[in-house]
C-alpha positions as CSV (number, residue, x, y, z in Angstrom):
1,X,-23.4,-6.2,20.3
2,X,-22.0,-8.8,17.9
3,X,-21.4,-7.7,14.7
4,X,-20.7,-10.5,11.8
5,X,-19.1,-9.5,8.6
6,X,-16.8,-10.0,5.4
7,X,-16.0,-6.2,5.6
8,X,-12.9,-5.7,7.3
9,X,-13.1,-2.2,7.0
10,X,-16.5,-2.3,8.9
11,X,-15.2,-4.2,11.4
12,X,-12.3,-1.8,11.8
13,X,-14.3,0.9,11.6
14,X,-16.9,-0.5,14.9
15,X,-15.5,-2.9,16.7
16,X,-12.6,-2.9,19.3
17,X,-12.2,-6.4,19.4
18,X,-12.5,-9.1,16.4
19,X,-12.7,-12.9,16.0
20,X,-11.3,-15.1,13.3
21,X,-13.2,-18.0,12.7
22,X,-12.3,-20.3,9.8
23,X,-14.3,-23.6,8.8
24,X,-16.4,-23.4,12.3
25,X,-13.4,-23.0,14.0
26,X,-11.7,-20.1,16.1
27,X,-8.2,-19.2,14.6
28,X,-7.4,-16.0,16.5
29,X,-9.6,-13.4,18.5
30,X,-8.1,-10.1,20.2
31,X,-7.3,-6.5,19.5
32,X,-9.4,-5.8,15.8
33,X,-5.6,-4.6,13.5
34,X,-4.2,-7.4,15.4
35,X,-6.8,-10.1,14.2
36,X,-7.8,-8.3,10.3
37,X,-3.6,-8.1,10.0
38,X,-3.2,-12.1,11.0
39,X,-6.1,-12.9,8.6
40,X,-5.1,-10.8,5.5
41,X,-1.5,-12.4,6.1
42,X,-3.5,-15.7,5.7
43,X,-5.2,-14.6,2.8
44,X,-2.7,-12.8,0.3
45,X,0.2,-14.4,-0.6
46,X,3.6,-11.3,-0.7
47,X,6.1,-12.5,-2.9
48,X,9.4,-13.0,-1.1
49,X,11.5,-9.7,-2.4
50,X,8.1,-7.6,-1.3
51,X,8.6,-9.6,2.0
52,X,12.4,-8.4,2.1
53,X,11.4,-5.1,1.6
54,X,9.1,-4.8,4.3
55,X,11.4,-6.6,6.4
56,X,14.2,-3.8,6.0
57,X,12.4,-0.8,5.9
58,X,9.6,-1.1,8.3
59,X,11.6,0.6,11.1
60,X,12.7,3.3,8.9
61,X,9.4,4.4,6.7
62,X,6.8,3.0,9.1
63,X,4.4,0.1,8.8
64,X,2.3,-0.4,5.5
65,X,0.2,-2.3,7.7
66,X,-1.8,-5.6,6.1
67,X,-2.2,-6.9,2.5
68,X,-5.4,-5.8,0.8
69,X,-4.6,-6.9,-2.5
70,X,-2.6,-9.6,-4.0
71,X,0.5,-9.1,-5.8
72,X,0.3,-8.2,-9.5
73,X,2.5,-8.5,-12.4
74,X,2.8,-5.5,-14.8
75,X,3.9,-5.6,-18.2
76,X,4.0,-2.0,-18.4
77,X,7.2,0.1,-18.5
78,X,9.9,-3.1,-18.0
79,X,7.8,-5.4,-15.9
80,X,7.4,-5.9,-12.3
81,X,5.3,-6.1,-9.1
82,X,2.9,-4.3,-7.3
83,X,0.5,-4.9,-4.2
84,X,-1.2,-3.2,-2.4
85,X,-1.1,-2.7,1.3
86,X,-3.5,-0.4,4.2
87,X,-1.4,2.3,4.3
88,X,-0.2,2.2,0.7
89,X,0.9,-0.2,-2.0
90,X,5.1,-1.8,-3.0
91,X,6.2,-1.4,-6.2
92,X,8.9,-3.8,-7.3
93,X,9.7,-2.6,-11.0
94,X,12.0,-5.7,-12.2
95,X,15.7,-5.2,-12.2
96,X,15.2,-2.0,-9.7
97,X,14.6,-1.3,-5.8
98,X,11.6,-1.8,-4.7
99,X,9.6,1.8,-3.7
100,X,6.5,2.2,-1.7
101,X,3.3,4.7,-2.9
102,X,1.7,5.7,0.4
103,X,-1.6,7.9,1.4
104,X,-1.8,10.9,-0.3
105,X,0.6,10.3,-3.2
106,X,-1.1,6.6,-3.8
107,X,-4.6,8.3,-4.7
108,X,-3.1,10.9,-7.0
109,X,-0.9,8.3,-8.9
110,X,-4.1,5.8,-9.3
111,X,-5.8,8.8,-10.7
112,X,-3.0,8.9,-12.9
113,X,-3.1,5.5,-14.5
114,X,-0.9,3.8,-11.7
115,X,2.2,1.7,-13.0
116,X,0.8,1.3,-16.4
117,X,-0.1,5.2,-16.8
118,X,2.4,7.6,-18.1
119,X,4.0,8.1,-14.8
120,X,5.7,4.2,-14.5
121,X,7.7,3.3,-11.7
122,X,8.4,5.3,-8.4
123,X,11.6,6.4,-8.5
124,X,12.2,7.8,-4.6
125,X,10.1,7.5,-2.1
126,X,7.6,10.4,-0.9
127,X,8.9,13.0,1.4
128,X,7.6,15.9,2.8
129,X,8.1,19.9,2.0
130,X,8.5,22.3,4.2
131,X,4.9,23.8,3.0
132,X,3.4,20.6,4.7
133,X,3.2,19.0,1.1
134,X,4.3,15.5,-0.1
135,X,6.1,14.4,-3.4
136,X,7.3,11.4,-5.0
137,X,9.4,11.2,-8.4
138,X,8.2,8.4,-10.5
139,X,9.9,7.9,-14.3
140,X,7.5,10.5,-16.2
141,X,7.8,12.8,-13.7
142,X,7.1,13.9,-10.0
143,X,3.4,14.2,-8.1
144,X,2.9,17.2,-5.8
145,X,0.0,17.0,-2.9
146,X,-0.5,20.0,-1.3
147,X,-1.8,20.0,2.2
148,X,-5.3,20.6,1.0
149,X,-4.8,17.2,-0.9
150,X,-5.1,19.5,-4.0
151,X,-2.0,17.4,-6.9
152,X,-0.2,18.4,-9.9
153,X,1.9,16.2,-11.7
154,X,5.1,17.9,-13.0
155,X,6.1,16.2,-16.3
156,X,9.7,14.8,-16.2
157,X,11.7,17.4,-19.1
């Protein structure tokens, strides 16, 4: 079966295998994360410090995987950069580190209002509790995602 589509979660979701074709022309075919990771590379453009950051922490904190977004600038809360990635999105508040907002955490902050919401800039990056729940401190205050991907947001005092 050959299945032809825009949707590269589709084609994640079915197919073991992928082709890249561009202008008529083949650009890559192989493994399916290793040919949707090559073409979203192509297609959004990471601003270098985002690139640095990836760079030096993806041994540490794991892979964010591919661009699905590109980079935005926020006015909100100082200024800065944000773009979003598979397995989570890079924040890059201006005159700060940049932070990543990974699965669950991501969801619950979106819900939130994201970087222009009440919450503002990560201000660690998420760890786990021993309950099996996750939490990230961002400038307003902290998210909580219990295991049951129940949140609460516990206002900064």
């Amino acid at each position: 079966v050959i299945l032809v589509s825009h949707s590269l979660g589709t084609v994640r979701d079915m197919c073991d295998q992928a082709a890249w074709l561009q202008n008529g022309q083949l650009k890559l075919s192989g493994p399916v994360d290793d040919t949707i990771a090559a073409y979203s590379y192509s297609a959004y453009d990471i601003p270098h410090a985002i690139d640095d950051y990836l760079r030096e922490t993806v041994s540490e904190l794991g892979p964010l995987g591919w661009p699905v977004s590109d980079a935005t600038h926020i006015d909100a809360h100082g200024g800065g950069i944000v773009q979003g990635f598979k397995g989570g999105a890079v924040t890059l508040p201006r005159g700060l580190p940049a932070r990543r907002v990974t699965e669950p955490i991501r969801t619950a902050f979106n819900d939130e209002g994201g970087i222009a919401g009440p919450l503002g800039w990560p201000e660690t990056e998420s760890s786990s509790d021993s309950d099996g729940s996750v939490r990230q401190t961002f400038a307003g205050g902290t998210i909580v995602v219990a295991p049951n991907h129940t949140y609460a947001v516990i206002p900064k005092r």
